[in-house]
C-alpha positions in Angstrom: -10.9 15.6 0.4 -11.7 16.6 3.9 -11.2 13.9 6.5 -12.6 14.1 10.1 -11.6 12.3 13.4 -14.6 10.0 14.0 -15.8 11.9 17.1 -15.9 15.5 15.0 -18.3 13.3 13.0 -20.4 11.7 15.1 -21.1 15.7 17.5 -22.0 17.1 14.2 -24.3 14.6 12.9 -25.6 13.3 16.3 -24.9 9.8 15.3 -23.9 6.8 17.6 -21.1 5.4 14.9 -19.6 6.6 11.9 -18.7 4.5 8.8 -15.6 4.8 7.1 -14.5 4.7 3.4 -10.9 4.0 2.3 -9.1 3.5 -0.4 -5.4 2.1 -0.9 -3.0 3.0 1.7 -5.9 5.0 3.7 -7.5 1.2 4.5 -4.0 1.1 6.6 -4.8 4.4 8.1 -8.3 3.0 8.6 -7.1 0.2 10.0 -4.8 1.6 12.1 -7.8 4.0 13.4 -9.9 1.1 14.3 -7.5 -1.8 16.3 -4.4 0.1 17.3 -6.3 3.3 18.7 -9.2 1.6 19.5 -11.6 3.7 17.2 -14.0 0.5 16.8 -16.2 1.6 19.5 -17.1 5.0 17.1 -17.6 3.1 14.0 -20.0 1.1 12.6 -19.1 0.0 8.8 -16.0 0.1 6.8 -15.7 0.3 3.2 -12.4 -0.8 1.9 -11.2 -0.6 -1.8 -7.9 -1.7 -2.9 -6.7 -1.9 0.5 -3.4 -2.2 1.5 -3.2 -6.4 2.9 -1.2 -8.9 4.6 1.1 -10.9 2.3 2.0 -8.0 -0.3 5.3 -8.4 -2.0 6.8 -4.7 -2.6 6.8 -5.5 -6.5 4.1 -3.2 -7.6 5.7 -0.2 -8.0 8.8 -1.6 -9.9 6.6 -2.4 -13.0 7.3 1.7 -13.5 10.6 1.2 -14.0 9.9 -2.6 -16.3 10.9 -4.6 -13.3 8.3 -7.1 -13.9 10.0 -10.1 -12.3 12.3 -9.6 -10.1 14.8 -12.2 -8.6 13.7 -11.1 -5.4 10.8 -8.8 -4.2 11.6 -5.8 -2.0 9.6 -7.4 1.1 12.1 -10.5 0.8 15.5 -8.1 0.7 13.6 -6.0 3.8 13.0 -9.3 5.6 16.3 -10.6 5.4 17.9 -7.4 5.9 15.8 -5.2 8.2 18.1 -2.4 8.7 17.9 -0.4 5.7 13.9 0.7 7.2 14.8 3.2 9.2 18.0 4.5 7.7 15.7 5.0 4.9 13.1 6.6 7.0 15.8 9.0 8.5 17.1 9.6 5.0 14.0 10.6 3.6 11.5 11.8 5.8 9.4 12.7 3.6 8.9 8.9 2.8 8.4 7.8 6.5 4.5 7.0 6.2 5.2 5.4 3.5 7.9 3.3 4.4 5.6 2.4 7.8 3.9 -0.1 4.6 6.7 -2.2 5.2 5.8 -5.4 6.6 9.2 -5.0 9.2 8.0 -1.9 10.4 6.7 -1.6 13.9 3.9 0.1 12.6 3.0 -2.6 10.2 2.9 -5.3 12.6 1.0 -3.4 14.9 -2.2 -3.5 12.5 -1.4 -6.4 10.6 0.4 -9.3 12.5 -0.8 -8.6 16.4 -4.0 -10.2 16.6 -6.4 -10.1 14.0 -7.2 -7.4 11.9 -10.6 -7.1 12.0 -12.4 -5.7 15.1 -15.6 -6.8 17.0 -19.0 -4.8 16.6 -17.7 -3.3 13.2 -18.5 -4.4 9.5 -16.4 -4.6 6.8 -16.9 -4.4 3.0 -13.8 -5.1 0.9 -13.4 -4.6 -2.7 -10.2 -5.2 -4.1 -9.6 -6.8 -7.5 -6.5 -9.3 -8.9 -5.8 -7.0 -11.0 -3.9 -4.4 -8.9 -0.9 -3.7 -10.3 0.7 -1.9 -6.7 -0.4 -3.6 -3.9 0.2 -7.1 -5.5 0.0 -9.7 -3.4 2.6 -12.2 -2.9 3.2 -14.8 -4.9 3.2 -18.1 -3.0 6.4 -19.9 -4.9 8.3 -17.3 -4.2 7.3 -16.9 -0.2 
């Protein structure tokens, strides 16, 4: 998959706007594109599938390993215990976008808890189902 900056797009087709397709983690990257850097003004749909949301609980990816229940999620133990982010981050680098995912990252807050997510003059098509089983989304009992 090729993936070009918005204004790349929009000198080679002539267009005023581009629209945007994500999928997964790349709706944070999308996201990210359109409210931290401002990229708003260059697009003009979004199409979101399975995107990464507000409220997830860091469970997903320990049905791998048949955690299916855990006493507590890893969002929980990160929000109690915010320092092991970015010793993990320095540890493995190789894990440091990933890790951004975090709802105590700085990163994370920037696109998901400063203001709202969404961004004036751009339209948005999400399709997500309940049956993710990585991106779950938090269980209310247990927030």
């Amino acid at each position: 998959m090729i993936v070009l900056p918005s204004a790349d797009v929009k000198k080679a087709t002539g267009a005023a706007k581009v629209d945007n397709v994500a999928h997964s983690a790349g709706s944070f990257v999308a996201n990210f594109y359109l409210k931290v850097l401002g990229g708003g003004a260059d697009v003009h749909n979004v199409a979101l599938l399975a995107p990464e949301v507000r409220g997830r609980d860091g469970a997903g990816p320990l049905t791998q390993y048949g955690v299916t229940d855990p006493p507590l999620t890893p969002v929980q133990v990160l929000q109690a215990m915010p320092w092991p982010l970015p010793v993990m981050t320095a540890a493995m680098p190789d894990m440091a976008s990933a890790l951004q995912l975090s709802p105590v990252s700085e990163v994370y807050q920037a696109v998901m808890d400063d203001g709202p997510l969404t961004q004036p003059g751009v339209r948005y098509a999400v399709i997500a189902t309940k049956n993710d089983a990585v991106a779950t989304p938090l269980d209310p009992a247990r927030s």
